[in-house]
CHARMM-style PDB file with segment names, atoms N, HN, CA, C and O in Angstrom:
ATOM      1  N   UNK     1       0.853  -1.200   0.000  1.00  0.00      PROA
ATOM      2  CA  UNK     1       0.000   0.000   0.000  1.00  0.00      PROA
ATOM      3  C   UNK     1       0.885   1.246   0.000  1.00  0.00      PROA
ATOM      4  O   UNK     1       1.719   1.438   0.886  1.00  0.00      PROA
ATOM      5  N   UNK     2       0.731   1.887  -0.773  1.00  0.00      PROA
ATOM      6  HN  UNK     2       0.054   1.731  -1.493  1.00  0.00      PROA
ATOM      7  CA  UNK     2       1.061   3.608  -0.978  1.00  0.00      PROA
ATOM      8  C   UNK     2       0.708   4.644   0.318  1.00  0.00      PROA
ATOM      9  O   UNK     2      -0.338   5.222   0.613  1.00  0.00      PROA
ATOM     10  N   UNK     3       2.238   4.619   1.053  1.00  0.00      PROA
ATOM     11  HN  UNK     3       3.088   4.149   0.813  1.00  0.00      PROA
ATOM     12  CA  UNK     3       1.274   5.524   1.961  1.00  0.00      PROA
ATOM     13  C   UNK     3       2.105   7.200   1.503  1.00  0.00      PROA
ATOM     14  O   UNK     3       3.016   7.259   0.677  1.00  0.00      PROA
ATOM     15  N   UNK     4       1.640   8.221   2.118  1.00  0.00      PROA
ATOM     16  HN  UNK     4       0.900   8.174   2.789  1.00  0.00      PROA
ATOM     17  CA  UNK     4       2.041  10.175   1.585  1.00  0.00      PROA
ATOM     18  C   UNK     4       2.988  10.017   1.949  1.00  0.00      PROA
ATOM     19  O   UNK     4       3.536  11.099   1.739  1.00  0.00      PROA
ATOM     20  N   UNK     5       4.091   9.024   2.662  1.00  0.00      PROA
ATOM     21  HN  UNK     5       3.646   8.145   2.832  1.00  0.00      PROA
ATOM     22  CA  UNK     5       5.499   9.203   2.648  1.00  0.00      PROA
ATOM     23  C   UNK     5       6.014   8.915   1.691  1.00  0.00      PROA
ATOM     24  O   UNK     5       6.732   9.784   1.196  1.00  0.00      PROA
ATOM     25  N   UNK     6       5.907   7.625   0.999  1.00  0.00      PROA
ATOM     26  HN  UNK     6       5.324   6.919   1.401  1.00  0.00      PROA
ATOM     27  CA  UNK     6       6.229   7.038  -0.343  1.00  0.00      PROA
ATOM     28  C   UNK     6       5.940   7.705  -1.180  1.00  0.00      PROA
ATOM     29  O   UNK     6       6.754   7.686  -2.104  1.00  0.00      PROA
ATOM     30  N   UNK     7       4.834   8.545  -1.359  1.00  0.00      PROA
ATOM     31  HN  UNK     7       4.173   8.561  -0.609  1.00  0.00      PROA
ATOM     32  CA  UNK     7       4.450   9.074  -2.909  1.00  0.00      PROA
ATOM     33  C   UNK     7       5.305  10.534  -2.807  1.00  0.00      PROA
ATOM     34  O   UNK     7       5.486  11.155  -3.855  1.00  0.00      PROA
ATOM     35  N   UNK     8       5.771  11.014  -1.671  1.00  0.00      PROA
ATOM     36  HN  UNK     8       5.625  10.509  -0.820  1.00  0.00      PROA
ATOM     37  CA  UNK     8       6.493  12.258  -1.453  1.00  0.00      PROA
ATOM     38  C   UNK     8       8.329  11.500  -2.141  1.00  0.00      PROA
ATOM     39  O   UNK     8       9.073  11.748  -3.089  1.00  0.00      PROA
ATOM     40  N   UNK     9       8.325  10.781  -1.268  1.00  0.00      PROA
ATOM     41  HN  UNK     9       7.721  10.579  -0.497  1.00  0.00      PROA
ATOM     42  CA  UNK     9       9.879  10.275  -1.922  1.00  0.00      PROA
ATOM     43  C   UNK     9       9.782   9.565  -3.076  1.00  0.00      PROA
ATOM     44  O   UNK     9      10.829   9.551  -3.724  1.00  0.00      PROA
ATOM     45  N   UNK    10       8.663   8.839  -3.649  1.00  0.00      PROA
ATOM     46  HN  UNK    10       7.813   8.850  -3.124  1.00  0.00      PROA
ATOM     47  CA  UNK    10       9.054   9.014  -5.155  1.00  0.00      PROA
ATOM     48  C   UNK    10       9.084  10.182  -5.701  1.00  0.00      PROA
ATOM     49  O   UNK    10      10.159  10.639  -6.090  1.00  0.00      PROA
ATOM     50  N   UNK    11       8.096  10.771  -5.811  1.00  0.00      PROA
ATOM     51  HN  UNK    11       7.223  10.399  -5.494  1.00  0.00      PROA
ATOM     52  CA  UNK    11       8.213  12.301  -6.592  1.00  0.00      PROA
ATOM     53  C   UNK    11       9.939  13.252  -6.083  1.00  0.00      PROA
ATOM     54  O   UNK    11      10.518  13.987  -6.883  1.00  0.00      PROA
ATOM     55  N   UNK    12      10.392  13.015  -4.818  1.00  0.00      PROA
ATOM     56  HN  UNK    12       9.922  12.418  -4.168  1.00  0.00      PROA
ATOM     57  CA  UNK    12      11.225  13.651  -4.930  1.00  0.00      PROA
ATOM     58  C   UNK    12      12.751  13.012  -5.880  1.00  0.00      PROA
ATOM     59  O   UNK    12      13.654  13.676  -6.390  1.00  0.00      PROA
ATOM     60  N   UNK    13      12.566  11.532  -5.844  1.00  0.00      PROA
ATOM     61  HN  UNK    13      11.832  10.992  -5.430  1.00  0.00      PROA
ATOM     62  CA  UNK    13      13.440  10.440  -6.647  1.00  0.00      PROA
ATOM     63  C   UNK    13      13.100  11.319  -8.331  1.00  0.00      PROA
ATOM     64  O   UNK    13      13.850  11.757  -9.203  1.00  0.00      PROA
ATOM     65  N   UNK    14      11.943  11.277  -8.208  1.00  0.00      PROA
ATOM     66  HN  UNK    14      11.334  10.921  -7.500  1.00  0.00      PROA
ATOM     67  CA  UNK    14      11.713  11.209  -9.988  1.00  0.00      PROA
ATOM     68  C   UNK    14      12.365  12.713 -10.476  1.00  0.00      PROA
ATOM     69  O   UNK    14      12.880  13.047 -11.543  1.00  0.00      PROA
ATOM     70  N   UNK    15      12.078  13.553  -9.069  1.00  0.00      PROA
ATOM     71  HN  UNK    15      11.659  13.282  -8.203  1.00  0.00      PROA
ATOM     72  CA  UNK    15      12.510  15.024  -9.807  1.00  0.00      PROA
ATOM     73  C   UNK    15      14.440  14.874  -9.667  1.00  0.00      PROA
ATOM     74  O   UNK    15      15.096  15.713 -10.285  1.00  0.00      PROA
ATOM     75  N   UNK    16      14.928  14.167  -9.131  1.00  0.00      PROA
ATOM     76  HN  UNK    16      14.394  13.486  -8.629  1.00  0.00      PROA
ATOM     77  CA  UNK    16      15.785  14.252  -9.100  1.00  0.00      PROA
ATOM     78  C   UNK    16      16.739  13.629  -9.993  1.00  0.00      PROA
ATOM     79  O   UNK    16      17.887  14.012 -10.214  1.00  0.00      PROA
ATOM     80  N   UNK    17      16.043  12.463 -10.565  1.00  0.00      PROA
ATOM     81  HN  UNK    17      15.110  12.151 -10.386  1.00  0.00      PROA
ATOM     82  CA  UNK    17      16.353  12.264 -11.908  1.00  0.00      PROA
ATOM     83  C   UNK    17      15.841  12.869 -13.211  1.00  0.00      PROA
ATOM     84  O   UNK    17      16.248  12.278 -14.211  1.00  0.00      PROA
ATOM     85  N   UNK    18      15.184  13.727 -13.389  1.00  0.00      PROA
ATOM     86  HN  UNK    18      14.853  14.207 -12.576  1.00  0.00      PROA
ATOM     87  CA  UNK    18      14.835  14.598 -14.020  1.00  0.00      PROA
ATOM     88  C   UNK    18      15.586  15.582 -14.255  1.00  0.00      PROA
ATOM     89  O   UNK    18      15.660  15.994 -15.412  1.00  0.00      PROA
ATOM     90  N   UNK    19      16.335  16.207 -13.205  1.00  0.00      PROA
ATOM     91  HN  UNK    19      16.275  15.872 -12.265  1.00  0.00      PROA
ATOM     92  CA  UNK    19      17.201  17.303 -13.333  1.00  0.00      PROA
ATOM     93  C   UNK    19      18.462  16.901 -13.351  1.00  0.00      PROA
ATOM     94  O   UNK    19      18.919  16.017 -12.627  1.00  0.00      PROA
ATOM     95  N   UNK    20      19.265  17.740 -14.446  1.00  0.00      PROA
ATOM     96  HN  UNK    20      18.893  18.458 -15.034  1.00  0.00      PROA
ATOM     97  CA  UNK    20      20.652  17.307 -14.489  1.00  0.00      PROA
ATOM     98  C   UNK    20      21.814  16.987 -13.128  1.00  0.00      PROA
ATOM     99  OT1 UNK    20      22.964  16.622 -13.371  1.00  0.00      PROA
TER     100      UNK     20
END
């Protein structure tokens, strides 16, 4: 289960591979 900690540290994973 997906809890607002996980969906915060993916999004911060994804932006961070996103940016150079």
């Amino acid at each position: 289960m997906k809890t607002p900690f996980n969906a915060l540290l993916e999004a911060s994973l994804l932006r961070d591979a996103a940016e150079p």
